[in-house]
C-alpha positions in Angstrom: 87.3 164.4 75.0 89.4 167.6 75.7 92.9 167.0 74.4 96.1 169.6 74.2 96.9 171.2 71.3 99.7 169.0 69.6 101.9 170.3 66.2 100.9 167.2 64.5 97.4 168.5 64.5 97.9 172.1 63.1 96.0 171.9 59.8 93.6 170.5 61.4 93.2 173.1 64.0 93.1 175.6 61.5 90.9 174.0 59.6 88.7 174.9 62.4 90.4 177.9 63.7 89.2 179.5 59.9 85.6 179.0 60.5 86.5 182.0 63.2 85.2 185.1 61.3 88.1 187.4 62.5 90.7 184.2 61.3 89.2 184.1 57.3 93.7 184.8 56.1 96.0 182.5 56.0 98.6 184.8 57.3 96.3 185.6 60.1 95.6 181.5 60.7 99.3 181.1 61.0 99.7 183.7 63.3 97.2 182.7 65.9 98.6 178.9 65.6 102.6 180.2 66.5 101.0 182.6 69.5 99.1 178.5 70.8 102.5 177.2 69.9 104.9 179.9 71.3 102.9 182.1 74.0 102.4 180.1 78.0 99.1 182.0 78.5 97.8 180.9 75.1 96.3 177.4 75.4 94.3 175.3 72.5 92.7 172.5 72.9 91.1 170.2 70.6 87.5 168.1 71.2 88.3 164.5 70.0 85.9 161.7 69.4 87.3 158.6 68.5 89.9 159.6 65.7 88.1 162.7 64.6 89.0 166.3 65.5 86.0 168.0 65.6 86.1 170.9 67.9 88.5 173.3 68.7 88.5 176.0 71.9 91.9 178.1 72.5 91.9 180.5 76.0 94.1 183.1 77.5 95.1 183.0 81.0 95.4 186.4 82.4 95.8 185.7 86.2 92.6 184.4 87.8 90.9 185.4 84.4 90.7 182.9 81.1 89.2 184.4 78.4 87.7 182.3 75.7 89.9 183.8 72.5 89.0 180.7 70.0 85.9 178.2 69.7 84.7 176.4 66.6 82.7 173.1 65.8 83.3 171.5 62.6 79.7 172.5 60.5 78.5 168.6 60.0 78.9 168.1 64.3 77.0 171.2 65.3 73.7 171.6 67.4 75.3 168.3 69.4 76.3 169.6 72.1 79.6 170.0 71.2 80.9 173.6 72.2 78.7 173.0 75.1 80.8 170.0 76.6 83.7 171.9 75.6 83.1 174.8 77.6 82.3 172.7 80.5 86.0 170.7 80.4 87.5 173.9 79.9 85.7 175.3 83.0 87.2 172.1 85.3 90.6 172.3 83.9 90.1 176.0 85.2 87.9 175.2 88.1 88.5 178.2 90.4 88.9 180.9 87.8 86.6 183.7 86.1 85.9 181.9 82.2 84.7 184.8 79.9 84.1 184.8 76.4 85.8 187.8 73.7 83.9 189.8 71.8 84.4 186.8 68.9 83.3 183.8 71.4 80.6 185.9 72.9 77.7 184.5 70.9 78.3 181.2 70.3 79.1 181.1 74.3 75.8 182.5 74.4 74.3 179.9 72.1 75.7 177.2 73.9 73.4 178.2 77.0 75.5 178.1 79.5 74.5 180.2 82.7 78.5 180.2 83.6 80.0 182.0 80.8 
């Protein structure tokens, strides 16, 4: 399940957030958490099963446009599906509107197989 971004889950997010390959610094982590945290158009979300955080995907809405800035799987849930299910919530929370990966989400949108994105 696709929940909001919440401050009582930041290290968990960038737990996640550092398997990005352009997020490896802390500096940089804390950065991109404060721009979620601070910035409208910046929205993270976070892929919940049961009481486990597994999954993170963060977008930027730039009028009709959200652009996939952030996705990540925790390594011991991957190859289930997971950024898959994620795209797809993120694609009816935005039903209506262009969903394109960054240069940084491009492949593992790619992997994901998913015709839309």
């Amino acid at each position: 399940m696709l929940i909001r971004y919440k401050k009582a889950f930041e290290k968990i997010a960038m737990g996640l957030l550092s398997f990005m390959p352009n997020e490896k610094d802390i500096k940089k982590l804390q950065q991109t958490i404060k721009q979620y945290e601070n910035e409208e158009n910046w929205q993270l979300f976070l892929w919940k099963i049961e009481d486990d955080v597994i999954g993170l995907i963060g977008v930027q809405l730039k009028d009709q446009l959200v652009e996939i800035q952030h996705i990540s799987v925790n390594p011991s849930h991957r190859n289930q599906g997971v950024g898959k299910n994620m795209l797809k919530s993120i694609k009816q929370i935005y039903e209506g509107k262009t969903i394109l990966p960054n240069e940084y989400t491009a492949a593992f949108c790619e992997n994901c197989n998913d015709e839309e994105v």
